[in-house]
C-alpha angles and dihedrals in degrees: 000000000000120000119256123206098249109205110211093179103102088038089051094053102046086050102049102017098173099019098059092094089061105045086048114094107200115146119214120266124207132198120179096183135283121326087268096051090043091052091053091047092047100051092042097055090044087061088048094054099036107048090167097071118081099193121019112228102225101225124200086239090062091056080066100050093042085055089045079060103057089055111007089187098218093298137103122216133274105195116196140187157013115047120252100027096113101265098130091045090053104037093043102034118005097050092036086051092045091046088047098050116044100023103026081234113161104215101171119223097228118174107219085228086064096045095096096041091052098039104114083055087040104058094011123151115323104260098054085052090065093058089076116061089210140308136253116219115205120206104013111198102033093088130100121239116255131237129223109189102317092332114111119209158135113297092179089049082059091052097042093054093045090054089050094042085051093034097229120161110266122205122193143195121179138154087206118101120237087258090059092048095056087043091056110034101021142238102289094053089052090047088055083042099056089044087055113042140038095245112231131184128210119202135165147062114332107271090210120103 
């Protein structure tokens, strides 16, 4: 017998009327324009941010990134490697102020040595959650581990489920490589990583003088 596309909408919604939102898991996609449109909007709003630099050097990273924002697929960004290619000024403040302005979107600066100090704002009831779309940790890695009542642990790995379990939009910046990401914070924490950000990796010189 051939397999027929079998379309549960209407019955979904007859089931579970106002609860199908929230057994649905689809994540938001974002598109910003063509390549051309999204260069023009990246390197704008990087002048914007980083008042200090003169020229912008256009990186072959940030043609990723500029391709990431003409269909962003669902994912947010993991941006990985060398120091002093960008990554922070971008994670934290070009990528938030494009988000902001052309889709009044809330993506939230956190610094990964904060994370364990804010956390009850960070991960709070669940309504107040929702006001922010999704967060952007700068630095992962560079954080200590937190400690409940004798019980050491992650507090970014906390972050970093609640924002898949809500489906939030999750930015990050880190000097550590992908291997030293799955040493540290485990398999099942990269697995959650990669289903949630575009992977790119910045190599190169330090662009800081």
């Amino acid at each position: 017998m051939e397999n027929k596309k079998i379309n549960f909408d209407d019955t979904l919604s007859r089931i579970y009327e106002r609860d199908k939102k929230s057994l649905l898991r689809i994540p938001k996609r974002y598109t910003f324009g063509d390549l051309a449109t999204c260069e023009d909007i990246f390197y704008q709003a990087f002048r914007t941010i980083d008042k200090s630099v003169r020229e912008i050097e256009k990186l072959p990273e940030y043609s990723e990134i500029i391709r990431w924002m003409s269909d962003t697929q669902g994912k947010g960004l993991l941006l990985t490697g060398d120091c002093g290619r960008g990554k922070s000024t971008i994670g934290c403040g070009v990528i938030p102020l494009i988000f902001a302005h052309f889709a009044n979107t809330r993506i939230t600066p956190i610094s990964a040595e904060s994370i364990v100090e804010k956390m009850d704002k960070l991960i709070p009831e669940a309504d107040y959650f929702n006001v922010h779309s999704g967060y952007a940790i700068d630095d992962l890695g560079c954080e200590s581990l937190a400690n409940n009542y004798g019980n050491k642990y992650e507090p970014a790995v906390r972050l970093i489920n609640e924002i898949e379990a809500k489906i939030k939009t999750l930015i990050i910046t880190t000097n550590l490589t992908p291997e030293q990401l799955l040493d540290r914070y485990g398999v099942r924490t990269m697995d959650r990583l990669i289903r949630l950000c575009k992977v790119i990796k910045f190599k190169g010189k330090s662009l800081r003088k």
